[in-house]
N, C-alpha and C positions, 0 to 999 in steps of 0.2 A: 748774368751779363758782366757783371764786375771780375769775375774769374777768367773771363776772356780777354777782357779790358788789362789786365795788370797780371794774371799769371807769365805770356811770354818774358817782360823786361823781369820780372821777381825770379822765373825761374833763371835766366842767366848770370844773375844775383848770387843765387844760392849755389849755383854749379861753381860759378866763381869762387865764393867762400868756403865751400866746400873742399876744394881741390887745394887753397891757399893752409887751412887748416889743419887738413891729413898731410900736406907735406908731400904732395902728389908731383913728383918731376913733370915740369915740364915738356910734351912732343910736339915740338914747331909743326903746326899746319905744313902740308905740302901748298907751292906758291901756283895757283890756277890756270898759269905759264908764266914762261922766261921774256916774253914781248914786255910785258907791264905791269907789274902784278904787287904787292903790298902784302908781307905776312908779318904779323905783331904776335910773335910768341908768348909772351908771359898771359894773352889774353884771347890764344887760338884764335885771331882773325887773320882772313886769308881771303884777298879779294881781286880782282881785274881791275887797273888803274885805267880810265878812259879818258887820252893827251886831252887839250885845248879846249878844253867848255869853258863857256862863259861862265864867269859867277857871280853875273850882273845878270842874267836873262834866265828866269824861271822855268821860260818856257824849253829852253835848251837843258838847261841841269838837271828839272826834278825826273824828265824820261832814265838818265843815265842814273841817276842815283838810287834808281830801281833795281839798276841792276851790281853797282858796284859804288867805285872810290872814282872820283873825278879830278881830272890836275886842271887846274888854275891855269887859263889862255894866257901866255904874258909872260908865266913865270918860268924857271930852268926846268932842265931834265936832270938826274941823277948824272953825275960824271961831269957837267958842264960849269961847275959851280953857283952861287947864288942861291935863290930862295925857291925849292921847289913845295909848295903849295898844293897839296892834297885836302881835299874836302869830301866830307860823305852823313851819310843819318844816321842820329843815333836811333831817330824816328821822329818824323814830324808831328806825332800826337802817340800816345798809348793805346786807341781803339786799332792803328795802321800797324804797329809794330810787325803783325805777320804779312803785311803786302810790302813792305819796305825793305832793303836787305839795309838792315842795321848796323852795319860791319864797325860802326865807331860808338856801339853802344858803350862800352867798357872803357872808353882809352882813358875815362877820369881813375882808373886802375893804375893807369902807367906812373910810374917817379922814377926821379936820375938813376941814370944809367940803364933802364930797362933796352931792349934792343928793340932797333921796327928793321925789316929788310924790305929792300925797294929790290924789284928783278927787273931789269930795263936791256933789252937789247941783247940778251945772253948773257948779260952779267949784275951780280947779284953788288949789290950796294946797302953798308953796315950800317947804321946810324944807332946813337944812344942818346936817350931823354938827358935834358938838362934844364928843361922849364916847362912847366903847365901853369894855365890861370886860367882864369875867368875873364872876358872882356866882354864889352858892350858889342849890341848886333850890331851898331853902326863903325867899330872898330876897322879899317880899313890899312891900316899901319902894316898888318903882317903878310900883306898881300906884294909890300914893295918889295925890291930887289935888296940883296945883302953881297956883302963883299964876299964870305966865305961861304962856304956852299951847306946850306939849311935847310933843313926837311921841317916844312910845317904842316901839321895835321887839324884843320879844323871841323867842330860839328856842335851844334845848337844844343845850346845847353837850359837849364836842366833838360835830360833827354824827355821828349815829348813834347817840346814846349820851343820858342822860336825869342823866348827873354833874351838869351843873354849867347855866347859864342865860348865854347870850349876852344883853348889852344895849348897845341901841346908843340913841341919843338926838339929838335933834334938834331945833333952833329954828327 
């Protein structure tokens, strides 16, 4: 039971350190289309952005976070400036990991300057790390508007577990 429990997130672990190790370039994910879509190279994810879900209403978010990345009701789109606001699982427990698409298992991988590409509308929008931490789950700061146009990536951190809130950020 415990090899089912903790083999998926260890094996994406070890594929991870694996790859960083041998010195293995890099092949950007293909993006799952050009309507909305999210691919994080350095950590092969590649996922459907689903606009305007609440991220105040469980009952709206956790169906879509089954399937993909969810953008924050409220916040921008890629192109329009401000704070666009993506959210997704890393996995709400370790037993769920293979029923959840965990597509932000790894972003605590990301550091400056890593790339994330957003595909919005037919066109593809560049962004590079420039901040991750750690905040509290009741952190609600990152959700407000910004003056220059901000890619935020958040998901529950440590993965598994609903403690604390990964943020990653991007220009």
């Amino acid at each position: 039971m415990l090899v089912m429990i903790f083999s998926p997130p260890l094996a994406e672990e070890v594929k991870y350190e694996v790859r960083q190790a041998a010195g293995v370039p890099i092949e950007s994910p293909a993006p799952p289309n050009t309507d909305f879509a999210l691919v994080i190279p350095k950590i092969k994810a590649a996922a459907v952005v689903f606009p305007n879900i609440d991220p105040f209403n469980p009952a709206e978010f956790k169906p879509i976070l089954k399937k993909g990345v969810a953008h924050a009701n409220g916040t921008s789109f890629p192109g329009q400036g401000g704070n666009i606001y993506l959210f997704a699982h890393s996995t709400d427990a370790f037993f769920n990991v293979n029923r959840y698409n965990a597509v932000f298992y790894l972003i605590g991988k990301l550091q400056n300057d890593d790339e994330i590409d957003v595909y919005y509308k037919g066109k593809l929008f560049k962004y590079y790390v420039y901040e991750k931490k750690v905040v509290s789950a009741q952190a609600l700061e990152y959700l407000e508007p910004t003056k220059e146009e901000i890619l935020t990536l958040q998901t529950c951190y440590p993965p598994g577990t609903t403690l604390a809130r990964l943020i990653v950020r991007a220009r």
